[in-house]
C-alpha positions as CSV (number, residue, x, y, z in Angstrom):
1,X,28.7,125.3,3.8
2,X,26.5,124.4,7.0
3,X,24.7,127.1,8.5
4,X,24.5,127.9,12.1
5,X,21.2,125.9,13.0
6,X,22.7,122.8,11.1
7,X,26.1,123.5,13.1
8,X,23.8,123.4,16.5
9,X,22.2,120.8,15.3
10,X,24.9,118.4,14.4
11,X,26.0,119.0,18.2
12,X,23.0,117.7,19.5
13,X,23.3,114.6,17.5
14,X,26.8,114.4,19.0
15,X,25.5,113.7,22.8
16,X,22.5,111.4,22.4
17,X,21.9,111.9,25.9
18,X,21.9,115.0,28.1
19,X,25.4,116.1,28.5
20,X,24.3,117.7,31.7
21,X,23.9,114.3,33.4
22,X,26.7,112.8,31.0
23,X,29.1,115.4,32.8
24,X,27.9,114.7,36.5
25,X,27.7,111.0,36.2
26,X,31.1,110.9,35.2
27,X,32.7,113.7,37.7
28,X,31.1,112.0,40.5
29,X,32.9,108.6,39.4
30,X,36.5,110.8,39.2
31,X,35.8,113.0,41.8
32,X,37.5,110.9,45.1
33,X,40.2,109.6,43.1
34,X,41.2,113.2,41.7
35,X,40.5,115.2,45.0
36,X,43.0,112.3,46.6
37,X,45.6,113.2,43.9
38,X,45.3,116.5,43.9
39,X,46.0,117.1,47.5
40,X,49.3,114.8,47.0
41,X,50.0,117.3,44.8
42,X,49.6,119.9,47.0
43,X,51.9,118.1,49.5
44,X,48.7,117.1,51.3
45,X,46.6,120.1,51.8
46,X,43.5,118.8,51.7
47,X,41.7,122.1,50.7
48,X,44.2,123.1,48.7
49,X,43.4,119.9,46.4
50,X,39.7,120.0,46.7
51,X,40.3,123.7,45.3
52,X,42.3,121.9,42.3
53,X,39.8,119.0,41.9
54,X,36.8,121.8,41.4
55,X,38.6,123.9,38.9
56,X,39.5,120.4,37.0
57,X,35.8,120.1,37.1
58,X,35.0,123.3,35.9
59,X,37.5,122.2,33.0
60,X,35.7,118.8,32.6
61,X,32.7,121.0,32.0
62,X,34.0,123.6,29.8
63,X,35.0,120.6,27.5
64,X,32.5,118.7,26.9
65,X,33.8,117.0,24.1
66,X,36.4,114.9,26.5
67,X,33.5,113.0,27.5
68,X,33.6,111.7,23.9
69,X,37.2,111.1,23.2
70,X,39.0,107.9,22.9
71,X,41.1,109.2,25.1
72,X,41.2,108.3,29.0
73,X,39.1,110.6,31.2
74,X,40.9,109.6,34.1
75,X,44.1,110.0,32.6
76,X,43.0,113.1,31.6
77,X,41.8,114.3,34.7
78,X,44.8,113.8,36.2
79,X,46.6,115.7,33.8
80,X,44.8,118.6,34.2
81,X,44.7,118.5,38.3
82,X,48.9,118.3,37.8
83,X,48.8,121.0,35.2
84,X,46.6,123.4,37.4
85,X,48.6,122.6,40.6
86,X,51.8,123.4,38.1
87,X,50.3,126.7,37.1
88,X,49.6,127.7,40.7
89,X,53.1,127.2,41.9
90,X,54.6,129.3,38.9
91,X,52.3,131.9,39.9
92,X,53.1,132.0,43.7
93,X,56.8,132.2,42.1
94,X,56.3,134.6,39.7
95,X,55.3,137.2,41.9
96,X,57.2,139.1,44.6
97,X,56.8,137.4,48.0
98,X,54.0,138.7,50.3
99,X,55.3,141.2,53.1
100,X,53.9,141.1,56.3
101,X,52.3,144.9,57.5
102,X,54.5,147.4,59.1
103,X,51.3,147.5,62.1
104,X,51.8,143.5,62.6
105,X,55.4,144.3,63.9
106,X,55.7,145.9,67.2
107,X,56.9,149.2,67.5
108,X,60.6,150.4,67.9
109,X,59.3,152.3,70.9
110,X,56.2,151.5,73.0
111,X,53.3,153.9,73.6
112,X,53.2,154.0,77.2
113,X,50.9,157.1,77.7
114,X,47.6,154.7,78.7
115,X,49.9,153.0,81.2
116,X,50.6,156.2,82.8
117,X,47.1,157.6,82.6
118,X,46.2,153.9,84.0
119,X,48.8,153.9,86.9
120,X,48.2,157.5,87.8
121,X,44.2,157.0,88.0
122,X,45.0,153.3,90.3
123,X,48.0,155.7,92.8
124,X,44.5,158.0,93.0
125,X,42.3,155.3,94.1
126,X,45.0,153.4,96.6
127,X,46.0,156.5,98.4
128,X,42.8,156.6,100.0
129,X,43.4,153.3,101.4
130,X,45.2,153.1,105.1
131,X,48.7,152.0,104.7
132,X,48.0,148.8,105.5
133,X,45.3,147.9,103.3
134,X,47.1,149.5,100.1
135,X,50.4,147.6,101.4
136,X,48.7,144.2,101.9
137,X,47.4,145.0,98.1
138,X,50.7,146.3,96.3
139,X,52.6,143.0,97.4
140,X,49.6,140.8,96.2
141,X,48.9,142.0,93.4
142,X,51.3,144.8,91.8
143,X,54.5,142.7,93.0
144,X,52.4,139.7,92.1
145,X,53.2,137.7,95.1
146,X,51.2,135.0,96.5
147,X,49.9,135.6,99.6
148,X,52.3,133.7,101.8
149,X,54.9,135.5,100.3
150,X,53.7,138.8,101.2
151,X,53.2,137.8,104.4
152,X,56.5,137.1,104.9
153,X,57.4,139.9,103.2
154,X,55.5,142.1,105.4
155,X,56.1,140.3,108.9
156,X,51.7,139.2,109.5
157,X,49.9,136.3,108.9
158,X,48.4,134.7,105.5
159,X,44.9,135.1,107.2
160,X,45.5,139.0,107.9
161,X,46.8,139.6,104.2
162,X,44.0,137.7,102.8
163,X,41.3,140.0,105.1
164,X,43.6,142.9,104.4
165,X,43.2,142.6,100.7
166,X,39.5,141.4,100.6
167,X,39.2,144.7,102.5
168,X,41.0,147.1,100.2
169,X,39.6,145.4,97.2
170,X,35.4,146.1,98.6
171,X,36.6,149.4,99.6
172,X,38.1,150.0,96.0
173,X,35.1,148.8,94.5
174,X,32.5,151.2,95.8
175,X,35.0,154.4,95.8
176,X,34.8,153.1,91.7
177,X,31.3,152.9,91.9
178,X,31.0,156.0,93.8
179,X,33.1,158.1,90.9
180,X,31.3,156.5,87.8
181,X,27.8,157.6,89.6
182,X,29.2,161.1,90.0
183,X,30.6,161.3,86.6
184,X,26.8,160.0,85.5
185,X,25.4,162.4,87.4
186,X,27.9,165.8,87.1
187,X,26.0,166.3,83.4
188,X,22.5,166.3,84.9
189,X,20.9,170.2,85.5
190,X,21.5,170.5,89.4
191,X,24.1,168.1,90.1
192,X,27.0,169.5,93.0
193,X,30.4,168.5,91.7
């Protein structure tokens, strides 16, 4: 009966040369012609059939013995990329099908309180405009007309909506500027609110 160092030893008598570079000369000779069938396999997906030609390798490697066989490599490479591409497709079938998340779907009703908190805080800033500054700027841009619409809409010329809204919108920008300054500065010891 052989003993464990005569078994080891009778396997390095098997592969003369290293079956490290025995294994790698041999993939990378495979490798194009079994990526390029796997990913006809895999109806085309390329990644999808560099994902099966690696875990063929991985097999390839895990047998080292193939490299010895009479039997083709490339024949059995092949049968192992269509096995593994097999094996993935019963597995994708053998479990239940993937639902998407209840949060991906919209929801029955909207949550509409940061629109109200939104509109009510732009109504604060346009009522200090003059009527015809907040008008020139509610047909612009809430009603999402173009200028020459509004001004047909609201009897003037393009050129007055235009300075109208350029106007409203400086004005709208310092009174905002103004406010986040006195926010900033209504936590500071000695601020007047």
């Amino acid at each position: 009966m052989p003993t464990a160092s005569s078994d080891s030893a009778s396997r390095v008598q098997q592969y003369p040369s290293s079956p490290q570079s025995t294994w790698q000369e041999q993939w990378r000779s495979h490798r194009a012609d079994i990526v390029r069938y796997a990913t006809a396999l895999c109806s085309g997906d390329h990644h999808a059939g560099e994902d099966v030609a690696q875990e063929t390798a991985i097999r390839l490697w895990q047998r080292p013995w193939v490299l010895e066989s009479e039997q083709s490599l490339s024949g059995w490479l092949r049968t192992v990329a269509r096995n593994i591409v097999i094996d993935r497709a019963r597995r994708r079938a053998a479990r239940p099908p993937e639902v998407l998340s209840v949060m991906q779907h919209e929801p029955a009703v909207a949550d509409t309180a940061d629109d109200v908190v939104a509109e009510l805080a732009v109504d604060a800033l346009l009522s200090g405009l003059s009527p015809a500054h907040r008008d020139a700027l509610r047909e612009v841009y809430a009603r999402d007309q173009g200028v020459v619409r509004a001004a047909a809409r609201l009897g003037i010329p393009v050129g007055t909506v235009k300075s109208r809204c350029h106007h409203a919108l400086r004005d709208l920008r310092r009174r905002t500027a103004d406010r986040r300054a006195a926010g900033k500065d209504a936590g500071k010891p000695g601020a007047v609110a």
